[in-house]
C-alpha positions as CSV (number, residue, x, y, z in Angstrom):
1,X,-40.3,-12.8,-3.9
2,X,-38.0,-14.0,-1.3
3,X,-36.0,-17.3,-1.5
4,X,-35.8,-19.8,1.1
5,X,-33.0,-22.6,0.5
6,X,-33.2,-25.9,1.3
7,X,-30.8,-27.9,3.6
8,X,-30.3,-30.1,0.3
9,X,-29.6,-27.0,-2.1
10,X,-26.9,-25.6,0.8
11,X,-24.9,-28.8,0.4
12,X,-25.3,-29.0,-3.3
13,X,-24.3,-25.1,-3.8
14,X,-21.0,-26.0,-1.6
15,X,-20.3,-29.0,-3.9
16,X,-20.9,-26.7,-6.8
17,X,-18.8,-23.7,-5.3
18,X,-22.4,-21.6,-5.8
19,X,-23.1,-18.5,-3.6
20,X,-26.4,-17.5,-2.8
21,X,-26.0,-14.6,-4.7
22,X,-26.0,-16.6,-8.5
23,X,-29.0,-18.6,-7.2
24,X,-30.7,-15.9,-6.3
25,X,-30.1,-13.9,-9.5
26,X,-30.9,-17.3,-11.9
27,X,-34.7,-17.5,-10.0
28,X,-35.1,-13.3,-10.6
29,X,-33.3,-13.0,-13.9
30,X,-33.1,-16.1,-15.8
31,X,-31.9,-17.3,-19.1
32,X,-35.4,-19.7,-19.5
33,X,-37.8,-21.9,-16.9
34,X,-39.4,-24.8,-17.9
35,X,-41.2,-27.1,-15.8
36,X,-40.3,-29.3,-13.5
37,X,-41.9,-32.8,-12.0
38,X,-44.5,-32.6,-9.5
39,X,-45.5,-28.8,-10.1
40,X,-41.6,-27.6,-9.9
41,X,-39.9,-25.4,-12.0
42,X,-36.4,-24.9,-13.1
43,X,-34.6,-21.6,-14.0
44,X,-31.4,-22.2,-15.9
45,X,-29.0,-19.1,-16.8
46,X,-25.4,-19.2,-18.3
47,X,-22.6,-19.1,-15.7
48,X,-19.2,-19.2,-17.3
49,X,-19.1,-22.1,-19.8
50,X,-22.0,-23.9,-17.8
51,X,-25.7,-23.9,-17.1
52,X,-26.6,-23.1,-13.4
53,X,-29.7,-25.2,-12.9
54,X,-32.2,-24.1,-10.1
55,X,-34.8,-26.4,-9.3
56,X,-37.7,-24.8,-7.0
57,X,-41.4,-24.1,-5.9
58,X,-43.3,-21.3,-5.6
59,X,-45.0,-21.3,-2.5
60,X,-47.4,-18.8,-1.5
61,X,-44.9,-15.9,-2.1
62,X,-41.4,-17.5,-1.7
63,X,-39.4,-19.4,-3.9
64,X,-38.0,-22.4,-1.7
65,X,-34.5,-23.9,-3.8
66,X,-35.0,-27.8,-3.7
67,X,-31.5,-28.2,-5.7
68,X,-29.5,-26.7,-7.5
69,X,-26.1,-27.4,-9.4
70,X,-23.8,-26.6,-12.7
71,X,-24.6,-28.6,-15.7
72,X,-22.4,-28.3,-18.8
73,X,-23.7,-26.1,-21.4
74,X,-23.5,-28.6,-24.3
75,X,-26.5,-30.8,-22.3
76,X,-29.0,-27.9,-21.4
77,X,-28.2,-25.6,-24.5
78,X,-29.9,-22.5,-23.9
């Protein structure tokens, strides 16, 4: 499916020093999803000591990236 990303999720992957590419892999190939508020969904997956955290919706067939941003593992064990 193809991703769309937020204005919001932009600012918080430059916070985060995320490229597009790691988001894009954590929605295709992630560690787990569980669900979200309001009908959202989050993929996690392990990025180097840390939990990349991808908070999205599918709509019709597009993921669209609300936020995103590096958790440390200890807090979202996965």
């Amino acid at each position: 499916m193809p991703v769309k990303i937020t204005k919001h999720a932009r600012e918080r992957m430059e916070k985060y020093e995320l490229k597009e590419e790691q988001v894009t892999n954590c929605l295709k190939k992630p560690d787990l999803i569980i669900k979200g508020n309001e009908g959202r969904k989050i993929a996690q997956k392990r990025l180097n000591g840390y939990v990349l955290r991808v908070i999205y919706e599918e709509t019709g067939n597009n993921f669209v990236v609300i936020t995103t941003y590096k958790a440390k593992r200890e807090r979202y064990e996965i």
